[in-house]
N, C-alpha and C positions, 0 to 999 in steps of 0.2 A: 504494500500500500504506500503510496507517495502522500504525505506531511508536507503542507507549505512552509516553506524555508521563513518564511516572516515569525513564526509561532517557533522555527527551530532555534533561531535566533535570539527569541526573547531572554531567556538567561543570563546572554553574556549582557545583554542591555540591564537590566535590573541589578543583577552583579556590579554591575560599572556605578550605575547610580546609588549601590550601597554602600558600596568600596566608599564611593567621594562623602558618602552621610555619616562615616565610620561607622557601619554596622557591624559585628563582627561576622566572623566565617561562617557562624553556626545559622546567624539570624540571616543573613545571606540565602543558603544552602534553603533554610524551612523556605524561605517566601518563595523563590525561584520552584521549587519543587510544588507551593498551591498554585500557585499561580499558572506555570505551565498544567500542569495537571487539571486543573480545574478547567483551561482553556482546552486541552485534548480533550477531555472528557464531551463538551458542548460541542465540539466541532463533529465527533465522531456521533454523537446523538442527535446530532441535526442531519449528518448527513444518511443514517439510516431514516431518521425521519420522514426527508422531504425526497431521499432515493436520491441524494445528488455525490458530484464526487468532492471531497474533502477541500480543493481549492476552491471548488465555487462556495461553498459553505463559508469558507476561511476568508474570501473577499467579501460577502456580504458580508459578514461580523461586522472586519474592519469598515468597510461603511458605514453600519451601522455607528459605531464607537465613532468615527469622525465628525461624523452628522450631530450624533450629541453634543460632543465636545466644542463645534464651532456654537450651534445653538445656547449652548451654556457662556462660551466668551459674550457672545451677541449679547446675552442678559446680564451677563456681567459690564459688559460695556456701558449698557441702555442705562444699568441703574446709578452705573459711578457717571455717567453723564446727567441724569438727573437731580443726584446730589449735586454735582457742582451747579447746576443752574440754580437749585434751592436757594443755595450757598448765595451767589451774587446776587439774584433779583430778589430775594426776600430780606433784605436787610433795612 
């Protein structure tokens, strides 16, 4: 069975970003291991689910996950732009 290299990779990415937060090795090791795990897990249940093959599964995700994420910047934008207007015209 073929695993999208994006989800292969995720490890050494987490790893990196705990490295830099000084997590140690141990707390490194548990999150990388839920984390992809938890990600195999969905992917391979979605794609028995919907009958698809695991990369098409693997790119919806990550659209999915993108689509939130900008959606949430957006709100986070709209509302730190609303505080600043408060901010100047209500004084």
């Amino acid at each position: 069975m073929f695993f999208p290299t994006s989800f292969q990779t995720r490890g050494g990415v987490i790893s990196a970003t705990l490295d830099r937060m000084s997590a140690s090795e141990e707390q490194a090791f548990k999150l990388v291991e839920e984390r992809i795990s938890s990600t195999i897990n969905k992917v391979l249940s979605e794609t028995l689910d919907k009958k698809k093959v695991p990369t098409e599964v693997a790119k919806e995700m990550v659209m999915e996950k993108i689509k939130a994420t900008l959606e949430k910047r957006k709100q986070l934008q709209t509302a730190e732009l609303e505080k600043i207007m408060r901010e100047k015209f209500e004084t």
